[in-house]
PAMARZA-564694 format. One record per residue (C-alpha): y, x, z; residue number from 1. Coordinates in Angstrom, 1 decimal. Each point is the difference from the previous one (the first is absolute). Layout:
% residues N
<<Y; X; Z>; NUM>
...
% end
This chain:
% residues 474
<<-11.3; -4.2; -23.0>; 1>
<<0.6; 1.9; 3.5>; 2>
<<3.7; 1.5; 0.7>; 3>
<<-2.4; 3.2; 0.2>; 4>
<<-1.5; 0.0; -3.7>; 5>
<<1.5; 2.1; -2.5>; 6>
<<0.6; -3.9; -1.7>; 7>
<<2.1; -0.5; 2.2>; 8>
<<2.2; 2.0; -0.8>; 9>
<<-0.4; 0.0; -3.7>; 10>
<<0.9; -4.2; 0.6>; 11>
<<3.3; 0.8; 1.9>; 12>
<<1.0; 2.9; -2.0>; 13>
<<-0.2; -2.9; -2.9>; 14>
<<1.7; -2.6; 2.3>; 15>
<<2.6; 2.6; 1.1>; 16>
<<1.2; 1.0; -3.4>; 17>
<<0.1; -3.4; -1.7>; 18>
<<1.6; -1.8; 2.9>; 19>
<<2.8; 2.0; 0.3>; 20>
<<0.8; -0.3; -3.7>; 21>
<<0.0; -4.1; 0.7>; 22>
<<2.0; 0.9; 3.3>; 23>
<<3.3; -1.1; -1.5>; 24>
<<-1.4; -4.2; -0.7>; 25>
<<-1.0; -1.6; 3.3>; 26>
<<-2.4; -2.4; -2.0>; 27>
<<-1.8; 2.7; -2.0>; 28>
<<-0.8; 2.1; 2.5>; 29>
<<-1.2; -2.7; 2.4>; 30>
<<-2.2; -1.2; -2.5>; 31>
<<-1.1; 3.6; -0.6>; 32>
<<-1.1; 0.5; 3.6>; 33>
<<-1.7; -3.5; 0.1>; 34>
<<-2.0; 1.1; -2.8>; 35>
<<-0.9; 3.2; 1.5>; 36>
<<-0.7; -1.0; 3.3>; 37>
<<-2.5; -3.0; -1.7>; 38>
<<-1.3; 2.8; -2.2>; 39>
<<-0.6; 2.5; 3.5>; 40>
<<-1.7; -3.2; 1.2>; 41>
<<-2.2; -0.8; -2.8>; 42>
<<-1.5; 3.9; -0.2>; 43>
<<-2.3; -1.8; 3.1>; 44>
<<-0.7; -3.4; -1.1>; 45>
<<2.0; -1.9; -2.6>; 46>
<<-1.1; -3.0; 1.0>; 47>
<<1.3; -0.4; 3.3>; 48>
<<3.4; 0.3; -1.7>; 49>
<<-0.1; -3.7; -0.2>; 50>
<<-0.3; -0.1; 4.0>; 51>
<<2.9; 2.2; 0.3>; 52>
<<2.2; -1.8; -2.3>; 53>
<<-0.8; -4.0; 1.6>; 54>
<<0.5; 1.4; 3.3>; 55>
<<3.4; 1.7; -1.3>; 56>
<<0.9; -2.9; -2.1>; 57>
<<-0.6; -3.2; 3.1>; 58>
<<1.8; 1.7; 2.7>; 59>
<<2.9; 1.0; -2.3>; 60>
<<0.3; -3.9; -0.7>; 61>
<<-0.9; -1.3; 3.2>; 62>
<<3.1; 2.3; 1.7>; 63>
<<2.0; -1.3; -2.1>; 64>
<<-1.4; -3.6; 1.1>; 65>
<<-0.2; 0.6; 3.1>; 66>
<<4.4; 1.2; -0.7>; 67>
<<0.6; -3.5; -1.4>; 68>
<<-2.2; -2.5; 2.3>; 69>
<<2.2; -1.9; 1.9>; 70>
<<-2.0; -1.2; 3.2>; 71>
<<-1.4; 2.7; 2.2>; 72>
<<-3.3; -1.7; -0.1>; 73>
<<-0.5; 0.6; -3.8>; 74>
<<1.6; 3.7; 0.2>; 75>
<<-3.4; 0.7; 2.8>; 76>
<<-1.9; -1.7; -2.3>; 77>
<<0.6; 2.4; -3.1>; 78>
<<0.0; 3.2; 2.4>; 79>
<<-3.6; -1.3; 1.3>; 80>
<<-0.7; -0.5; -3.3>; 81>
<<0.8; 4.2; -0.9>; 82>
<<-2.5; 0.7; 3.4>; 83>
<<-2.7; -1.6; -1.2>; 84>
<<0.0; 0.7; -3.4>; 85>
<<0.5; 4.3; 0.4>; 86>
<<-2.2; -0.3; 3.7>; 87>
<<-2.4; -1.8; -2.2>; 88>
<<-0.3; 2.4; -3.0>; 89>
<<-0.4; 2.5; 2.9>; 90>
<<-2.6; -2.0; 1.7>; 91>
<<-2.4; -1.0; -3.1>; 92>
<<0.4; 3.7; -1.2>; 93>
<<-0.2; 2.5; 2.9>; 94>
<<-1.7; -2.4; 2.9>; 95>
<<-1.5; -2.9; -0.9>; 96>
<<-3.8; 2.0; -0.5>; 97>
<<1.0; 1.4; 3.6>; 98>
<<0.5; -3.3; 1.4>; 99>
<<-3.0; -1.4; -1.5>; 100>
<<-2.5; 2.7; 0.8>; 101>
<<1.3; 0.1; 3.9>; 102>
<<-0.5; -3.8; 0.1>; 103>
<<-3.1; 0.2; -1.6>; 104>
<<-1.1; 2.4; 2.7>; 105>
<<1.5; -1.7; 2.8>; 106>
<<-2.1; -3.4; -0.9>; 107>
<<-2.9; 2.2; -0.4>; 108>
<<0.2; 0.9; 3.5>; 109>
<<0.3; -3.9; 1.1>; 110>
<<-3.2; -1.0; -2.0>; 111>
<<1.6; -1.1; -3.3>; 112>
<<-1.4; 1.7; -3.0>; 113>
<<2.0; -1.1; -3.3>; 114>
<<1.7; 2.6; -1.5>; 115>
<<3.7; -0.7; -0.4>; 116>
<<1.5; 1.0; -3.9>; 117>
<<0.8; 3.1; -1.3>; 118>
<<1.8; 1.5; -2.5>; 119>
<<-1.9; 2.8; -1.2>; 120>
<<2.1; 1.0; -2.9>; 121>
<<3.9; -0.4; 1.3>; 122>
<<1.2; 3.2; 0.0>; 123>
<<3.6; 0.6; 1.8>; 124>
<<2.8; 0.5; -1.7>; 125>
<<2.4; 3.5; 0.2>; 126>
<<2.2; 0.0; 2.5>; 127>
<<-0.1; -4.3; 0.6>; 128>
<<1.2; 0.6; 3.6>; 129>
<<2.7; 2.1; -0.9>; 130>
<<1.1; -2.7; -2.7>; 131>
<<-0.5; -3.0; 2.0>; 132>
<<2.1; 1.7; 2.9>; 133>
<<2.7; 1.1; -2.0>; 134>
<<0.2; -3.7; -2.0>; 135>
<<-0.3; -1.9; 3.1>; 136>
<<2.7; 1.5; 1.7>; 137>
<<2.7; -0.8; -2.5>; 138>
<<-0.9; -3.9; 0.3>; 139>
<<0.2; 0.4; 4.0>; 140>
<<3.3; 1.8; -0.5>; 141>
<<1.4; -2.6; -2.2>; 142>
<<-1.4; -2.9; 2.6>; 143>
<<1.7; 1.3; 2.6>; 144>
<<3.0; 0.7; -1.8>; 145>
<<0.1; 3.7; 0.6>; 146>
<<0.4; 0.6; -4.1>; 147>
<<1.4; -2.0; -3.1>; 148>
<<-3.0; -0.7; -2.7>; 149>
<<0.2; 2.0; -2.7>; 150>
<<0.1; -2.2; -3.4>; 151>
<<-0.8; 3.4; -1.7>; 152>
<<-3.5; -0.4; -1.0>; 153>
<<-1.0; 2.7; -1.8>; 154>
<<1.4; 2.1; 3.0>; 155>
<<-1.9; -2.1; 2.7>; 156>
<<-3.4; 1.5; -2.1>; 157>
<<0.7; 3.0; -0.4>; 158>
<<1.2; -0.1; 4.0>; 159>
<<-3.4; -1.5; 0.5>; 160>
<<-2.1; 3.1; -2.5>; 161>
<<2.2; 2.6; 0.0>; 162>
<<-2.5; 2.9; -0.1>; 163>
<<1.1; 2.5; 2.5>; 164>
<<-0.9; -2.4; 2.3>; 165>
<<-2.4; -2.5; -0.8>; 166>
<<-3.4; 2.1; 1.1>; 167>
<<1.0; 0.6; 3.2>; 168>
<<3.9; -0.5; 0.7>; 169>
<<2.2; 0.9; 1.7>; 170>
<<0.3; -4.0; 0.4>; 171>
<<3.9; -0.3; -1.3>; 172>
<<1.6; -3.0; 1.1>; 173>
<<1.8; -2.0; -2.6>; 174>
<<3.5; 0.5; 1.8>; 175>
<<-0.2; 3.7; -1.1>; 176>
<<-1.9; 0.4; -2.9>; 177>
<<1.2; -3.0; -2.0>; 178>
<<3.7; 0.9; -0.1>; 179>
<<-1.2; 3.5; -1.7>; 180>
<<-0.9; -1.5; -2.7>; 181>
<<3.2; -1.7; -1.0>; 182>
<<2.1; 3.2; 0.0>; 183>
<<-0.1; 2.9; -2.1>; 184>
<<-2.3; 2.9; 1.2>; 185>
<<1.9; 2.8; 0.6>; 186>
<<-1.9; 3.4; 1.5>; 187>
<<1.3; 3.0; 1.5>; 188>
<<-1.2; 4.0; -0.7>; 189>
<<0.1; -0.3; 3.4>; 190>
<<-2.4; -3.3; -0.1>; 191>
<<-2.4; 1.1; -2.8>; 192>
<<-0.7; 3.5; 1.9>; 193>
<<-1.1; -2.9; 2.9>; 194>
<<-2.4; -1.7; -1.8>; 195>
<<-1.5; 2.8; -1.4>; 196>
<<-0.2; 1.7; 3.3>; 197>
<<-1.8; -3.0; 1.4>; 198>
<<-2.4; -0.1; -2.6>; 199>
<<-0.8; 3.4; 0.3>; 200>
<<-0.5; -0.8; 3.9>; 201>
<<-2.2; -3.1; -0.6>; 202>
<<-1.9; 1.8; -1.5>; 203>
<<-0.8; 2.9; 2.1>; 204>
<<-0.7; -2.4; 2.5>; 205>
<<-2.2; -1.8; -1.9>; 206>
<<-2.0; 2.6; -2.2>; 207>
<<0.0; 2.9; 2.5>; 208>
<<0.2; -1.0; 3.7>; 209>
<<-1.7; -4.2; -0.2>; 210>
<<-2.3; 0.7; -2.6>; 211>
<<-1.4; 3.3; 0.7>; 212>
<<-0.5; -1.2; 3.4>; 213>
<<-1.6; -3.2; -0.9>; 214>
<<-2.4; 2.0; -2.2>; 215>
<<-0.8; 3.3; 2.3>; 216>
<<-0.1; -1.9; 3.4>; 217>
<<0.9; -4.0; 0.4>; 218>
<<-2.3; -1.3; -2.3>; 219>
<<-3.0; 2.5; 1.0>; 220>
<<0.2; -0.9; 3.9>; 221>
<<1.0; -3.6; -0.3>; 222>
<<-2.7; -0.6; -2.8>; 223>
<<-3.1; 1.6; 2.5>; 224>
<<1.8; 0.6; 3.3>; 225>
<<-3.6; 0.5; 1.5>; 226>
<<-0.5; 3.3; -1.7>; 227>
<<3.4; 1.4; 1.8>; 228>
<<0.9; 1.5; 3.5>; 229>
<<3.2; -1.4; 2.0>; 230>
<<2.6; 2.4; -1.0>; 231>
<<-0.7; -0.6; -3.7>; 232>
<<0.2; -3.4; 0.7>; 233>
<<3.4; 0.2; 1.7>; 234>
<<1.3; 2.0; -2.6>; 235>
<<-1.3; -2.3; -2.6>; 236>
<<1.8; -2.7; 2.1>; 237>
<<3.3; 2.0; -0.3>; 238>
<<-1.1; 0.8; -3.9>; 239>
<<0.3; -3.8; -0.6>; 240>
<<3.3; -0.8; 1.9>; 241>
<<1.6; 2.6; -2.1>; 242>
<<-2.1; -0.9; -2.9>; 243>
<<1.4; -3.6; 0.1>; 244>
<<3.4; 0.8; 0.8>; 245>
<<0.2; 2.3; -3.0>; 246>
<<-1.8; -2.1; -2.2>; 247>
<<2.5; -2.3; 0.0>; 248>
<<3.0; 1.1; 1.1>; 249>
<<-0.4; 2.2; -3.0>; 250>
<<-0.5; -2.6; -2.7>; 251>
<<3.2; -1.6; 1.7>; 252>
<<1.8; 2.9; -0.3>; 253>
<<-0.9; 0.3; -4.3>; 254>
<<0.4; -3.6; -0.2>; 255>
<<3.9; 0.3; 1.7>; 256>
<<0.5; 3.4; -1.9>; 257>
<<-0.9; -1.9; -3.6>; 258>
<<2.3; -2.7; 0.7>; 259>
<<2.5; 1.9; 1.2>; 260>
<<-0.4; 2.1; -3.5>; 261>
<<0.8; -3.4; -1.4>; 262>
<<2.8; -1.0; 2.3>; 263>
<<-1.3; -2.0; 2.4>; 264>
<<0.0; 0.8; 3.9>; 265>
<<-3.0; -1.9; 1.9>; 266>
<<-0.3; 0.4; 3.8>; 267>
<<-1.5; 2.5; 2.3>; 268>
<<-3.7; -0.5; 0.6>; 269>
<<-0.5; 2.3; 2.6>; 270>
<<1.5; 2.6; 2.2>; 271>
<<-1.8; 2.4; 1.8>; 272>
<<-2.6; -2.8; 2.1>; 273>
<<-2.1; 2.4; 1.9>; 274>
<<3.3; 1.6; 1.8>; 275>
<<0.9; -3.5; 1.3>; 276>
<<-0.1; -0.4; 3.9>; 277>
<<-1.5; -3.4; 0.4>; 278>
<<-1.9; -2.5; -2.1>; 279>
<<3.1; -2.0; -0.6>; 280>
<<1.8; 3.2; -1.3>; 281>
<<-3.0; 0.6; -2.2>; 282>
<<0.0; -3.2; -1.6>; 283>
<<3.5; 0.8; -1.1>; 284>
<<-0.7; 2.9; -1.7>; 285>
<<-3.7; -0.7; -1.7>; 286>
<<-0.2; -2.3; -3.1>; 287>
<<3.7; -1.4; 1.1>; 288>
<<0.5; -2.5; -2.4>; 289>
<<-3.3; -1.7; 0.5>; 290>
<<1.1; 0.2; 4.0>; 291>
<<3.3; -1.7; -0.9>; 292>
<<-1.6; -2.2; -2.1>; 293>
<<-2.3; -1.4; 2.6>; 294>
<<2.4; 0.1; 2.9>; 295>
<<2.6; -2.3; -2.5>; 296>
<<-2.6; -2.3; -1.6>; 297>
<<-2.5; -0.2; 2.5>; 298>
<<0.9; 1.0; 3.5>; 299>
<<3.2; -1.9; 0.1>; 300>
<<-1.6; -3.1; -1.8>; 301>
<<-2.0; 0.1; 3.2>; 302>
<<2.7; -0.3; 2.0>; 303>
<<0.6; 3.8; 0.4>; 304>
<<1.8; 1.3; 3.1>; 305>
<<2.0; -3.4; 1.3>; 306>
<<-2.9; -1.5; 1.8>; 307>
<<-1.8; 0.9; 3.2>; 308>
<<-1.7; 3.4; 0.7>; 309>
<<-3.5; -1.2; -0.3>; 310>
<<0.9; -1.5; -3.5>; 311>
<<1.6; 3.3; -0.9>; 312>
<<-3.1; 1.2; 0.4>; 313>
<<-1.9; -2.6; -1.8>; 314>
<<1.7; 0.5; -3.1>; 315>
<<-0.1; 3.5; -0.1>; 316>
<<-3.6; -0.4; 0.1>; 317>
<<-0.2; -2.3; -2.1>; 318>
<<2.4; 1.7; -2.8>; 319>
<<-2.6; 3.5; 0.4>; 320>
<<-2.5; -2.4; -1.0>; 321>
<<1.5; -1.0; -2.8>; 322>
<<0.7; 3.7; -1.0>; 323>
<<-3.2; 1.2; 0.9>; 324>
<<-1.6; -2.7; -2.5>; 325>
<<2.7; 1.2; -2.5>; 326>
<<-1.4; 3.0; -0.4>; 327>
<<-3.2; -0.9; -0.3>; 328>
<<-2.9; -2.8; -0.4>; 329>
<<-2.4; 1.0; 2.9>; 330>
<<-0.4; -0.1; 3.4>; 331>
<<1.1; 3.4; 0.7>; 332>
<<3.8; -0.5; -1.0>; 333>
<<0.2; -3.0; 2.2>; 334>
<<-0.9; 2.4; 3.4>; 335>
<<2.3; 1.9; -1.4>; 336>
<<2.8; -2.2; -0.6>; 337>
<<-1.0; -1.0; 3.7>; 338>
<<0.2; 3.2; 1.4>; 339>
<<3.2; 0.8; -1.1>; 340>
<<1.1; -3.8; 1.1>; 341>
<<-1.1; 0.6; 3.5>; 342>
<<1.5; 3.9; 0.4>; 343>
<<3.5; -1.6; -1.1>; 344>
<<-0.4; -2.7; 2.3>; 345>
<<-0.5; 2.4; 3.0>; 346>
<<2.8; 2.4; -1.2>; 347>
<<2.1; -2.9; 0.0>; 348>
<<-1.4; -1.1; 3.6>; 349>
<<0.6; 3.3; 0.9>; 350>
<<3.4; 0.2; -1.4>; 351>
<<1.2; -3.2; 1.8>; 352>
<<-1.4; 0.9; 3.6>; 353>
<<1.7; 3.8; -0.4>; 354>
<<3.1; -2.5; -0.6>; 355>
<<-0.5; -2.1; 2.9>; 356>
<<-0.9; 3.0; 2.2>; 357>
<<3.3; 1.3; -1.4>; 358>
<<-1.9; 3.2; -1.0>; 359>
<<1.9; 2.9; -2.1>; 360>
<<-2.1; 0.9; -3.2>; 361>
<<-1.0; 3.6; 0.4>; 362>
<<1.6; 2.8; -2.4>; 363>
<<-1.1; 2.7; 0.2>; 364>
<<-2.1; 2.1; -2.3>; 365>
<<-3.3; -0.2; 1.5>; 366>
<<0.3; -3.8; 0.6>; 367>
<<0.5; -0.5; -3.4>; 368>
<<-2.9; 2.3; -1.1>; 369>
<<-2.6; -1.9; 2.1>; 370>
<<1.5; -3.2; -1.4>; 371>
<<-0.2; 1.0; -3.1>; 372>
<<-4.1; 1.6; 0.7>; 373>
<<-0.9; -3.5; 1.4>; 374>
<<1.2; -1.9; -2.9>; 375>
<<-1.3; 2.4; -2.4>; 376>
<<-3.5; -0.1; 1.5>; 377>
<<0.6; -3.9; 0.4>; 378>
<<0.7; -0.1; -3.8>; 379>
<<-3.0; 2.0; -0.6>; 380>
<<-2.7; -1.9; 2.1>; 381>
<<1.2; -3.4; -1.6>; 382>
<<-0.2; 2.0; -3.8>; 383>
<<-4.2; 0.6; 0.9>; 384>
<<0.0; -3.7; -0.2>; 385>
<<1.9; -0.5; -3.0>; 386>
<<-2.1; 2.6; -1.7>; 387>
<<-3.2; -1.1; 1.2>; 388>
<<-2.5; -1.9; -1.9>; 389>
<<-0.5; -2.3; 2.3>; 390>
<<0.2; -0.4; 4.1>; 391>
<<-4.0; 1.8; 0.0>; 392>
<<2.0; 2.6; -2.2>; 393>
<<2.9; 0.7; 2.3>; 394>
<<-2.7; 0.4; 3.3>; 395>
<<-1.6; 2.4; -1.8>; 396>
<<2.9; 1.8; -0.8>; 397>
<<1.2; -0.3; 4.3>; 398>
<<-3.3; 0.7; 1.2>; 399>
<<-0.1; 3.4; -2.2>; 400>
<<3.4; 0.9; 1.2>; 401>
<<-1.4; -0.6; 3.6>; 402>
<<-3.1; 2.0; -0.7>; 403>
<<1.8; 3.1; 1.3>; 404>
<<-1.2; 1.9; -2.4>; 405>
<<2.3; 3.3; -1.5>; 406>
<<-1.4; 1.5; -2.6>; 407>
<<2.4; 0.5; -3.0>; 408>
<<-2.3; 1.4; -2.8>; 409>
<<1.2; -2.8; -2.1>; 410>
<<3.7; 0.8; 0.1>; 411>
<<1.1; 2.5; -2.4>; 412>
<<2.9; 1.9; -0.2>; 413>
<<2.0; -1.3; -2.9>; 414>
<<-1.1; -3.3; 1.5>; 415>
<<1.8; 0.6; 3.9>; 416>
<<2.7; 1.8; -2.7>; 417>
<<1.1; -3.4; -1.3>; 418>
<<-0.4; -1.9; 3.1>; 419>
<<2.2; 2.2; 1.9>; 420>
<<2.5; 0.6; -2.7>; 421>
<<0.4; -3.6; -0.5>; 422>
<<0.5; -0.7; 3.7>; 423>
<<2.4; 2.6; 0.2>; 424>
<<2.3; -1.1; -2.8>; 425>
<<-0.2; -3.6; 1.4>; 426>
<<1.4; 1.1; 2.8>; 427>
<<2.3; 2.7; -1.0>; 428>
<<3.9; -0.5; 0.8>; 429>
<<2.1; -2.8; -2.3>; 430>
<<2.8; 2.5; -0.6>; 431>
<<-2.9; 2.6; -1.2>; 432>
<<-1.4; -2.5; -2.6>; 433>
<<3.6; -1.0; -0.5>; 434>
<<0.8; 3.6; -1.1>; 435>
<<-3.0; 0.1; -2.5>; 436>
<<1.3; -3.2; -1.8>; 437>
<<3.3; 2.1; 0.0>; 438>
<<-1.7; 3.1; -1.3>; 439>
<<-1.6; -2.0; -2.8>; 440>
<<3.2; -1.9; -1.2>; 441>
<<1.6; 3.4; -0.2>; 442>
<<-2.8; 1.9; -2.5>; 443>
<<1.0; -0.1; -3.4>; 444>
<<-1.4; -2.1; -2.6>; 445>
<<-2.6; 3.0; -1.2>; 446>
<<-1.1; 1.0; 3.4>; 447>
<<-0.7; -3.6; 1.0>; 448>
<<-1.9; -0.7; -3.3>; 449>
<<-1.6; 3.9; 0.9>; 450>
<<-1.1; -1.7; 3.0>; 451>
<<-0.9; -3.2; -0.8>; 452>
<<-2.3; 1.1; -2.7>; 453>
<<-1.7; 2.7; 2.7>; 454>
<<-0.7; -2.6; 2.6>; 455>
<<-1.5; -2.6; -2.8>; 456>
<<-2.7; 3.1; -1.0>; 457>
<<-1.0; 0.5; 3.6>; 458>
<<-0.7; -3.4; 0.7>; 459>
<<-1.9; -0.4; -3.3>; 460>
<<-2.0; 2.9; 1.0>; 461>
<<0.0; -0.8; 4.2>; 462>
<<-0.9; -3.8; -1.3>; 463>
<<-4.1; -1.1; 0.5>; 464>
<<-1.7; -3.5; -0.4>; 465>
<<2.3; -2.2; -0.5>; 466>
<<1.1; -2.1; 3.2>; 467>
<<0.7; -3.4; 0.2>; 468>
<<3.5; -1.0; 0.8>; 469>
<<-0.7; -1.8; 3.5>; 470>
<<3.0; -2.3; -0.1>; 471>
<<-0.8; -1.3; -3.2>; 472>
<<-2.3; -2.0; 1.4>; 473>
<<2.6; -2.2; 2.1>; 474>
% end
């Protein structure tokens, strides 16, 4: 069930309604959310409920353990404990075919034969990474001391499922989501003209700029890039960057505007990313809690800034990787995990020898706009890779761009409409999408219903083949 089928919204219409009567008894409404939120999850495949709830259920008590264990050496014993068991669900699910088949290749080319096992059948369950992430974090929190268990434990599972968030986030910590739970939801006019705003947004983004363009131009060029000239290859390059931020910027943007409808306030998941000047501003604006995530749990349990520069660099690297593979069980999202490791290593290089050289950072207008081209077209290049196939796949897709070939028969008008609508509300002024949020707030009930119901019948009718949601593979 999408956050862009009509079920949807049929489901939290339903959830909406009947929650709010419960609104008044903390326990009955929890349990109503848990319920709905195991419901949401078992429309895909009811039997990896039982995954969801063991994982839920053994870090829940092994916080708590790790709260109570006197000696330090027992408290790192439980917390390794929480690593392997959520690293390994995410390791037998999502890589352990990947793994095999790469070693099975790589003996292959040393003169050994055998076949190493496969699991043919295992199929990965929804949104695992997002779940493991999410669970994982509260134990590390608790280990290091940074929260208080909660002994709540219905609360900790529907933390854990809440629906919202469990396809693809925003990845809540525990700190903020938990407490929401134990007070009374209160919300706004003010806050429900929000939520329904952002749905509305999510999914324009969605339905009429990512997958139009994933239909009419992406797909098309990265599918048989051979049968397409340079510029329509560029553009399909710039069709996919937008087409990935929208795609999923926009189901964040419905899954923070339905839980804002039912009182809850999850993070900011991203904020503007292709205005930012450098790679390190852009990875604090794209997919931000995943980039907080990493830099808390990963980058600093490598030792994160506080060691030498060269090991600064190391563990960036090494934390891209580990993002990169994330995303993704091929080959493809570890380049890219280690392209984006390397480009923040050199802006940090470059950041400490403008330091040392006791160089002012330039501010004016066109400095900022060639930053902000060469990160853009930084971001892009690494995005072929993500995209690609495979490493053949992303050649291709380089050696047609540097075929210098500039015929744009393929690029139609409503196509180049979308692209350059969408990159020029990207980058349109805060304070002008500021005073459209405003504008909204301020319509009347009618005319926002009015509108609402307008929008919804031209996406049905602007809507094609249906698109796959590409961060509900992660």
């Amino acid at each position: 069930m999408l956050f862009t089928s009509g079920n949807y919204f049929i489901f939290l219409a339903a959830v909406f309604f009947v929650y709010w009567l419960l609104a008044r008894w903390r326990l009955a409404r929890v349990c109503f959310l848990l319920a709905a939120s195991y419901y949401f999850y078992a429309l895909w495949n009811p039997k990896f409920l039982a995954l969801l709830f063991l994982l839920s259920t053994f870090d829940f008590l092994n916080a708590l353990g790790i709260h109570k264990a006197p000696r330090p050496a027992l408290r790192k014993l439980l917390l390794s404990l929480s690593v392997l068991v959520n690293v390994g669900a995410l390791f037998t699910f999502k890589y352990f075919n990947f793994f095999s088949a790469s070693l099975t290749d790589l003996l292959k080319k040393v003169g050994w034969h055998s076949s190493l096992p496969m699991f043919e059948s295992l199929v990965l369950p929804l949104g695992l990474s997002f779940i493991a992430f999410r669970s994982l974090s509260y134990v590390i929190d608790v280990y290091r001391g940074t929260i208080e268990p909660t002994r709540r434990y219905l609360d900790y599972l529907t933390f854990v499922a809440f629906f919202p968030t469990i396809i693809a986030g925003p990845l809540a910590r525990a700190r903020d989501l938990l407490p929401q739970f134990q007070t009374r939801p209160v919300v706004s006019n003010e806050e429900g003209a929000q939520g329904l705003f952002l749905i509305l947004l999510g999914l324009v983004k969605k339905i009429a700029i990512a997958d139009f363009l994933a239909n009419n131009l992406v797909d098309r060029v990265f599918d048989q890039p051979q049968l397409y000239s340079s510029v329509e290859t560029l553009c399909a390059i710039y069709g996919y960057a937008l087409q990935i931020y929208c795609d999923f910027s926009g189901y964040t943007d419905i899954a923070i505007g339905s839980a804002l409808l039912l009182g809850f306030k999850l993070p900011a998941n991203f904020n503007s990313p292709y205005r930012a000047v450098s790679l390190r501003d852009f990875w604090r604006r794209w997919h931000i809690t995943l980039s907080n995530w990493l830099f808390d749990y990963v980058f600093v349990s490598f030792g994160g800034l506080r060691q030498r520069r060269l090991n600064l660099y190391r563990n960036l690297i090494l934390t891209f990787l580990i993002g990169g593979l994330w995303h993704g069980a091929a080959w493809t999202f570890v380049i890219w995990g280690a392209l984006h490791g390397l480009g923040l290593s050199a802006n940090h290089a470059w950041g400490s020898l403008r330091r040392r050289w006791r160089l002012k950072p330039q501010q004016t207008w066109w400095s900022k706009g060639l930053a902000m081209l060469a990160t853009f077209h930084f971001v892009c290049l690494t995005w072929i890779v993500f995209r690609a196939e495979s490493w053949s796949h992303t050649t291709e897709i380089l050696r047609r761009l540097g075929a210098m070939q500039f015929s744009a028969a393929n690029l139609a008008l409503p196509v180049l409409s979308i692209l350059l609508a969408g990159y020029l509300t990207h980058w349109m002024p805060n304070i002008a999408f500021a005073r459209i949020r405003s504008a909204w707030s301020w319509l009347p009930s009618p005319a926002q219903a009015a509108l609402i119901i307008s929008v919804a019948l031209g996406l049905y009718y602007l809507a094609g083949a249906e698109a796959q949601f590409i961060y509900g593979n992660f």
